[in-house]
NUTI-859626 format. One record per residue (C-alpha): residue number from 1; x, y, z. Coordinates in Angstrom, 1 decimal, always signed. Last residue first. Example, Ala and Ser with C-alpha at 12.3 -4.5 7.8 and 13.67 -1.06 7.14 Angstrom:
<recs>
REC   timi       xx       yy       zz
REC      2    +13.7     -1.1     +7.1
REC      1    +12.3     -4.5     +7.8
</recs>
This chain:
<recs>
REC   timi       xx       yy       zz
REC    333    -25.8   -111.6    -55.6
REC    332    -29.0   -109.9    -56.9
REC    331    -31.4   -111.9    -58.8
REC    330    -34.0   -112.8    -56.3
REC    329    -34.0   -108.8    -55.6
REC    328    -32.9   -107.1    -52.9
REC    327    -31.2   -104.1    -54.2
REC    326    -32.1   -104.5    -58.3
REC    325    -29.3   -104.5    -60.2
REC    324    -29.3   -108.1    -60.5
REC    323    -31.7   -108.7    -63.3
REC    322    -28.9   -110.4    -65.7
REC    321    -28.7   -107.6    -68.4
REC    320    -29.1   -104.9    -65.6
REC    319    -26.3   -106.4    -63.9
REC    318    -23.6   -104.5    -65.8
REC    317    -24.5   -100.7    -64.4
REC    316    -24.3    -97.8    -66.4
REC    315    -28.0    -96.3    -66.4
REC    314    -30.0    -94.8    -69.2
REC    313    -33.8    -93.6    -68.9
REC    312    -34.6    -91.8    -72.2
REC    311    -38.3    -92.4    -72.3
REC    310    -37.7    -95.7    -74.2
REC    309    -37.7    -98.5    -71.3
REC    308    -34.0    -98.7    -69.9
REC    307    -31.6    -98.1    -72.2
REC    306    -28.0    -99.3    -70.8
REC    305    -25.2    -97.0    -70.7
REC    304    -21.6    -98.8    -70.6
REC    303    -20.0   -100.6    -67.7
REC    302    -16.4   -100.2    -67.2
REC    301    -15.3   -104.2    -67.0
REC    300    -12.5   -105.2    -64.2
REC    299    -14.1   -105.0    -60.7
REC    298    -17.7   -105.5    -62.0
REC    297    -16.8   -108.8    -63.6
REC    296    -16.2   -110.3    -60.2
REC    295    -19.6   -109.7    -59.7
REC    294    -21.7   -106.4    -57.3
REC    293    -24.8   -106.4    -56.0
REC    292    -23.9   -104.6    -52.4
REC    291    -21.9   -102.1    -53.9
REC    290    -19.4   -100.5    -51.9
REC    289    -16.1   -101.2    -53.8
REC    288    -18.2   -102.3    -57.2
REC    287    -19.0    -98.3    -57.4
REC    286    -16.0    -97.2    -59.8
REC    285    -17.1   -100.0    -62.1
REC    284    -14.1   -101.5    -63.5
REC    283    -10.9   -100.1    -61.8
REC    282    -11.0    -97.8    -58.7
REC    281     -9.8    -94.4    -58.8
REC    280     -6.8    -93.7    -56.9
REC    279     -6.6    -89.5    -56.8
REC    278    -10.3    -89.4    -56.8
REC    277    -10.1    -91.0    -53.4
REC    276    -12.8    -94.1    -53.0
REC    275    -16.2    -93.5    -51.2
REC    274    -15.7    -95.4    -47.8
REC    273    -17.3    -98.7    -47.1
REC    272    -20.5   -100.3    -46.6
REC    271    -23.9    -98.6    -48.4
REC    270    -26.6    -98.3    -46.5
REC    269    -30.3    -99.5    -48.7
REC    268    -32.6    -98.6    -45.8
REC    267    -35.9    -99.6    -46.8
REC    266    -38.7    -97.0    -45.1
REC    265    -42.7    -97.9    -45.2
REC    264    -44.3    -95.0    -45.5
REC    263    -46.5    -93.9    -43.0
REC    262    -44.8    -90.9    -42.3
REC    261    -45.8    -89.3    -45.7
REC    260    -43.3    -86.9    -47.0
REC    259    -40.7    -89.3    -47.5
REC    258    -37.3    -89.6    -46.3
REC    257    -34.3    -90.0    -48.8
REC    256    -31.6    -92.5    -47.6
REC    255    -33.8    -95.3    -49.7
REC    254    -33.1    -93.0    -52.7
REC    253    -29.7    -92.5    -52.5
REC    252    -29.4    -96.6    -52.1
REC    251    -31.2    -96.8    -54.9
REC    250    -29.4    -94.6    -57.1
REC    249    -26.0    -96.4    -56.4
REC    248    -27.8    -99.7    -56.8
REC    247    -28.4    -98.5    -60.8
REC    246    -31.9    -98.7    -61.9
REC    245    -34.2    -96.4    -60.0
REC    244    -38.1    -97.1    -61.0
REC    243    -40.2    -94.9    -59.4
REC    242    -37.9    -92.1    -58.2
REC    241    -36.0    -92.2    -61.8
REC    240    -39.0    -92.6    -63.8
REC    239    -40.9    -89.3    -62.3
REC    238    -37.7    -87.4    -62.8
REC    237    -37.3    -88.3    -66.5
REC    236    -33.8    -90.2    -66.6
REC    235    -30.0    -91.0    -66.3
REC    234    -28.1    -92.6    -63.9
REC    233    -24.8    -93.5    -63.6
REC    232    -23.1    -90.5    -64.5
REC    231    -19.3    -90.5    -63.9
REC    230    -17.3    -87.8    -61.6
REC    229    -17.1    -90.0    -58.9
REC    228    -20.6    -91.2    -58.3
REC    227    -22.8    -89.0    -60.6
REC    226    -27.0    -89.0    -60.4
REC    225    -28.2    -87.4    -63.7
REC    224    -31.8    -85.8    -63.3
REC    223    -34.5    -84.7    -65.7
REC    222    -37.4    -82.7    -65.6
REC    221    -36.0    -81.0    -62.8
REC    220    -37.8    -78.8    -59.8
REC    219    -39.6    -80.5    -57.2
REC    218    -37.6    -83.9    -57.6
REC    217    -34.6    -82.1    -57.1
REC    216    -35.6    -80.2    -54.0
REC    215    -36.5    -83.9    -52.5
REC    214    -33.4    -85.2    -53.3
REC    213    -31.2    -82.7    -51.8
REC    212    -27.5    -82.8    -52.7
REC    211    -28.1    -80.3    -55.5
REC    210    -27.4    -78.5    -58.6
REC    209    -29.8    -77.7    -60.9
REC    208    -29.1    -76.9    -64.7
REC    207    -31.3    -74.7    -66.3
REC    206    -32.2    -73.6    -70.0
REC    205    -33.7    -70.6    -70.4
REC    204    -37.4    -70.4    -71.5
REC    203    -37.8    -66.7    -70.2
REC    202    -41.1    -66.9    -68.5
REC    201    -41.3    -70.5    -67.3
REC    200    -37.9    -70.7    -66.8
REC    199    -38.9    -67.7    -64.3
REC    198    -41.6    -69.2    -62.4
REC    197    -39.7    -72.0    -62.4
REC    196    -37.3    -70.5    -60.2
REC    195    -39.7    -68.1    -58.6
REC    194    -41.7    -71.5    -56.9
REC    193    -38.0    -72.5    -55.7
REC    192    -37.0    -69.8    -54.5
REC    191    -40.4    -69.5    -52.1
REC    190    -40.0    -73.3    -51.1
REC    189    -36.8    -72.7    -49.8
REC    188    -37.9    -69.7    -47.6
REC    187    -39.9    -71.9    -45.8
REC    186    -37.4    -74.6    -45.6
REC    185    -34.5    -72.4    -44.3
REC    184    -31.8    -71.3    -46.8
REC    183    -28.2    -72.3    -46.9
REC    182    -29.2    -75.2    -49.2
REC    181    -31.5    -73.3    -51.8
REC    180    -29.1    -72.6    -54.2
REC    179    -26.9    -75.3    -54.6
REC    178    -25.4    -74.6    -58.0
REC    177    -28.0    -73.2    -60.2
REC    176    -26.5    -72.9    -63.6
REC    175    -28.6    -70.7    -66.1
REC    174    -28.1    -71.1    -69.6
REC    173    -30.0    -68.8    -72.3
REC    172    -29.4    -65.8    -70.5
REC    171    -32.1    -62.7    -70.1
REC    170    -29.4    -60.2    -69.3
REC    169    -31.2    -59.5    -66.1
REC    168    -31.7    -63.4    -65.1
REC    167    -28.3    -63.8    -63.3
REC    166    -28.6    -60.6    -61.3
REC    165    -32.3    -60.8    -60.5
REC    164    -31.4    -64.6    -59.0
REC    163    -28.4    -63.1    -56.8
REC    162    -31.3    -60.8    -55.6
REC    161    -33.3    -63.2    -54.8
REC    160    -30.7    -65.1    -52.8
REC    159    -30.3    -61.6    -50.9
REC    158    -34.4    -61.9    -50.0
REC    157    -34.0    -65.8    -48.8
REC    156    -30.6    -65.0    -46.9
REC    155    -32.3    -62.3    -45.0
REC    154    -31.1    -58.2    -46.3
REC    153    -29.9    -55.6    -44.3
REC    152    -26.2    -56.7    -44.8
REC    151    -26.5    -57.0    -48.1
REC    150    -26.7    -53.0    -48.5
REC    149    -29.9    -50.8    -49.2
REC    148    -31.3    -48.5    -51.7
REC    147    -32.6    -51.1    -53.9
REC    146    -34.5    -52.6    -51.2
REC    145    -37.4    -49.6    -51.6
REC    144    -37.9    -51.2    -55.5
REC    143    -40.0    -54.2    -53.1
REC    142    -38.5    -57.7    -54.0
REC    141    -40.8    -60.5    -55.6
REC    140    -38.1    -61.6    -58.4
REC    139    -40.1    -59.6    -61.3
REC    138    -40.4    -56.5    -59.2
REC    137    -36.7    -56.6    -58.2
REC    136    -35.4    -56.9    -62.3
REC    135    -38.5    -54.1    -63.4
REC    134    -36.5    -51.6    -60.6
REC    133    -33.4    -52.6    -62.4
REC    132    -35.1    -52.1    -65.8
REC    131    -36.3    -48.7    -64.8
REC    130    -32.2    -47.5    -63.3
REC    129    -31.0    -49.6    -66.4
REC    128    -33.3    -46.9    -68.4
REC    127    -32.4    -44.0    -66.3
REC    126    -28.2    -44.5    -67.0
REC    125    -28.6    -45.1    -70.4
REC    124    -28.2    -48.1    -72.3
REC    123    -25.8    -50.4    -74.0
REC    122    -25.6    -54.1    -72.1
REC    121    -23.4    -56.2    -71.4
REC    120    -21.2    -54.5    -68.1
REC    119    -24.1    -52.4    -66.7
REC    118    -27.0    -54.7    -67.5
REC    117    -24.6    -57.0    -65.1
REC    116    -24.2    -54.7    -62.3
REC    115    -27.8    -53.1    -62.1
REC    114    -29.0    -55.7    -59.7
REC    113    -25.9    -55.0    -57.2
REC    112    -25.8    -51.4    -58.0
REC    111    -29.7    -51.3    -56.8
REC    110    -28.7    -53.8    -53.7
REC    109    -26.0    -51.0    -52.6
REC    108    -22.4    -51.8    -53.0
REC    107    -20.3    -52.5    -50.0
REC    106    -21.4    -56.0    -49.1
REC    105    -19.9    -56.9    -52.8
REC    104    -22.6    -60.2    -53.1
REC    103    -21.5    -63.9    -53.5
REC    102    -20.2    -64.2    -50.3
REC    101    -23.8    -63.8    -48.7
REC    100    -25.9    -65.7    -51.4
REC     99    -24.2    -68.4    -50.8
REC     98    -25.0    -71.4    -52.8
REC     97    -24.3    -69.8    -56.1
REC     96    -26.2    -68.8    -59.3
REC     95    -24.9    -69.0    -62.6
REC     94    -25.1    -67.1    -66.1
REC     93    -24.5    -67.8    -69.5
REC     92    -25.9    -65.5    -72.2
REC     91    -24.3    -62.5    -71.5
REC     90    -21.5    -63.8    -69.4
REC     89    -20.8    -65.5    -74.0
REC     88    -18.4    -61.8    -74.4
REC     87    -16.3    -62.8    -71.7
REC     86    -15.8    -66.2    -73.0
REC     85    -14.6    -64.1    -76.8
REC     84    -11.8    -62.4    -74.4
REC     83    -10.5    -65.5    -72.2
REC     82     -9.8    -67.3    -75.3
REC     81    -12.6    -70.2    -76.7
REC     80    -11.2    -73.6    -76.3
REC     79    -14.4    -75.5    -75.5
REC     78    -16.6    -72.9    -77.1
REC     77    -18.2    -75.1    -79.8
REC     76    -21.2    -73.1    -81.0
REC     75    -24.5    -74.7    -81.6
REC     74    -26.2    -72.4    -78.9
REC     73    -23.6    -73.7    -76.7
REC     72    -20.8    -76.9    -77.5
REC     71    -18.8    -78.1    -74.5
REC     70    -16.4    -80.7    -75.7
REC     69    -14.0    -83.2    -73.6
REC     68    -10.7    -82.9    -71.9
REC     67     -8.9    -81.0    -69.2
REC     66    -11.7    -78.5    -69.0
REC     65    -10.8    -75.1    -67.8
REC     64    -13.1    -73.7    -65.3
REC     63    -15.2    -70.4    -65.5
REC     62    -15.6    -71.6    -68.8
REC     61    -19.5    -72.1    -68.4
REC     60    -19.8    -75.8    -69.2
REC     59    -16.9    -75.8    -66.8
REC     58    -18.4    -74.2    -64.0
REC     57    -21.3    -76.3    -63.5
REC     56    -19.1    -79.5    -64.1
REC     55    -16.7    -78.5    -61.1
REC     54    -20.1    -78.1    -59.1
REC     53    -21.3    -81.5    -59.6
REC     52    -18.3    -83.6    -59.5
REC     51    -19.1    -86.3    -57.0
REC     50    -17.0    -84.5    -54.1
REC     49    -20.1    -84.3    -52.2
REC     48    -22.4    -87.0    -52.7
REC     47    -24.4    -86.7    -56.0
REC     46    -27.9    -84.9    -57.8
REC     45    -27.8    -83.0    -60.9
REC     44    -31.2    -81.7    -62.0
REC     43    -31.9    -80.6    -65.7
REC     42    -34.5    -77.8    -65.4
REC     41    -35.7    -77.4    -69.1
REC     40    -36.9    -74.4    -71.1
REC     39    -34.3    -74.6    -73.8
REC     38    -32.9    -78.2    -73.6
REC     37    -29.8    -79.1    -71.8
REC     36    -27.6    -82.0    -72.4
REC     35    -25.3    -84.2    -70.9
REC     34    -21.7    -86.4    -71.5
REC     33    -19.6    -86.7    -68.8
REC     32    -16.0    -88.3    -69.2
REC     31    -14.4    -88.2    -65.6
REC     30    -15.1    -85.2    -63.7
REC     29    -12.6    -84.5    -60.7
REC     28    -10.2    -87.1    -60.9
REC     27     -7.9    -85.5    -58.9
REC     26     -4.2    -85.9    -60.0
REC     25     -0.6    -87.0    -59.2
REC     24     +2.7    -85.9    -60.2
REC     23     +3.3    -84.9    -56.4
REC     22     +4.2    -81.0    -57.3
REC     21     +0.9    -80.3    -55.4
REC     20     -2.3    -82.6    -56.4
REC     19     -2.9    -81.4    -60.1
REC     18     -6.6    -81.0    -60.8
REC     17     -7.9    -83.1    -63.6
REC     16    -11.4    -82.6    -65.2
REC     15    -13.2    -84.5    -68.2
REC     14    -16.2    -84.4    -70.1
REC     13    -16.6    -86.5    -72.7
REC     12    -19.4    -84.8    -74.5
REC     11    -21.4    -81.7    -73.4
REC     10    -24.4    -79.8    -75.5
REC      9    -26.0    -76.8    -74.5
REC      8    -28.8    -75.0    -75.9
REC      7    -30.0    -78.2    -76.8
REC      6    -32.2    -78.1    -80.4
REC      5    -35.9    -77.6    -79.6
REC      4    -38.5    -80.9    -80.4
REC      3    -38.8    -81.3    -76.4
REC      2    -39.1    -77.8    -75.7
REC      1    -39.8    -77.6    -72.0
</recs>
């Protein structure tokens, strides 16, 4: 990672509302998310489904419209780009989806599929992009001889590499990874996950990581953002944020979590209640509904970021000032 490197992307205030029908009313989708991403760092983003994860991925690459907010790459403010100059940024900005198997045109051959993109952005002749496609399946563990075949004769681990080949071949700056190791078995997980930083290794792109699994996000980020309802909560180094989570909402994510050793002694941390709708979003804190720690203040006050320690650690809760926001603690409620 460069820490000293200006972000390669930079997002403030990011917001997200999809109309509900001809109702009037709206889905809070993403509400006011400011991140950023470093070149040659994995920034994980971790939440229940629904939190806002994916519809974030997407809109720092315009393949959603933001309702709000400011989205700023390689120092360029592209929020409100048209449709043409976007097309021209697919160069630089690539993603990477869940499933590998929807993703890919099951009629084109895995060559075509690899060759696509060098196709569309870049200038060369037709036996160079055949060499670099051949360099693309190389460099993402794939034998040349699956160029000549179809998705279909492909496992989910081998076509997930190939969906990786594509995104990398233009050598992009920003790489979203939106679930991409969930549809795969464990074995084959671990395989991905080594090529993925394999490859920011390599190339120095910037990554954002995607993910409901805590223990995938913890192999691969340097830094994680947990969102509850479109917000971040949490904000820190990975190795900080396991040790020494600050909001309850973290916790209780993390006691859910099991651990590799057996003899680990487990605290449950379960939460009471349902996640609210995004349509009525909850005044105040939008976690005081199911959090066990929460004050009358919490229903009315928005909490702001609190620093936590100087490594960058940032949560949003109000009880950190008293001690509270501990699960447990002498000082909770």
């Amino acid at each position: 990672m460069s820490g000293g490197a200006e972000p390669t992307v930079e997002v403030s205030g990011l917001t997200k509302r999809f109309p509900v029908g001809r109702t009037g009313q709206v889905v809070n989708a993403v509400n006011g998310v400011s991140l950023s991403i470093r070149p040659g760092e994995t920034l994980g983003m971790v939440g229940e489904s629904g939190s806002g994860k994916s519809t974030i991925g997407r809109a720092m690459l315009r393949l959603t419209e933001p309702s709000a907010g400011r989205i700023v790459f390689g120092g360029r403010d592209i929020t409100h780009l048209p449709a043409k100059s976007t097309r021209r940024l697919r160069r630089d900005m690539q993603i990477v989806f869940q499933d590998p198997w929807s993703a890919l045109n099951p009629r084109m051959k895995i060559g075509s599929l690899i060759g696509e993109p060098l196709l569309l952005h870049e200038d060369m002749a037709a036996s160079e992009r055949r060499d670099r496609t051949e360099a693309l399946a190389r460099r993402v563990h794939l034998s040349p001889e699956f160029l000549a075949r179809h998705p279909s004769d492909l496992s989910g681990g081998q076509l997930q590499r190939v969906c990786i080949a594509r995104a990398i071949a233009t050598n992009p700056r920003l790489i979203v990874l939106d679930e991409p190791t969930s549809s795969l078995d464990l074995s084959v997980r671990a395989g991905i996950l080594e090529l993925l930083a394999e490859i920011r290794t390599q190339t120095k792109a910037a990554m954002l990581f995607i993910s409901h699994d805590l223990g995938t996000i913890r192999l691969i980020s340097d830094r994680i953002v947990v969102l509850y309802l479109g917000r971040i909560v949490e904000e820190a180094p990975t190795a900080d944020l396991f040790e020494r989570p600050a909001h309850p909402y973290t916790q209780s994510l993390l006691s859910a979590h099991l651990p590799a050793d057996p003899k680990v002694r487990i605290a449950r941390h379960v939460l009471e209640g349902e996640v609210p709708s995004p349509i009525d979003m909850p005044s105040g804190c939008a976690f005081h509904t199911r959090c066990p720690v929460a004050q009358p203040d919490c229903r009315s006050v928005e909490p702001g970021q609190v620093a936590i320690g100087g490594s960058g650690h940032m949560a949003s809760c109000l009880r950190i000032a008293d001690g509270g926001n501990i699960i447990g603690s002498r000082g909770a409620a």
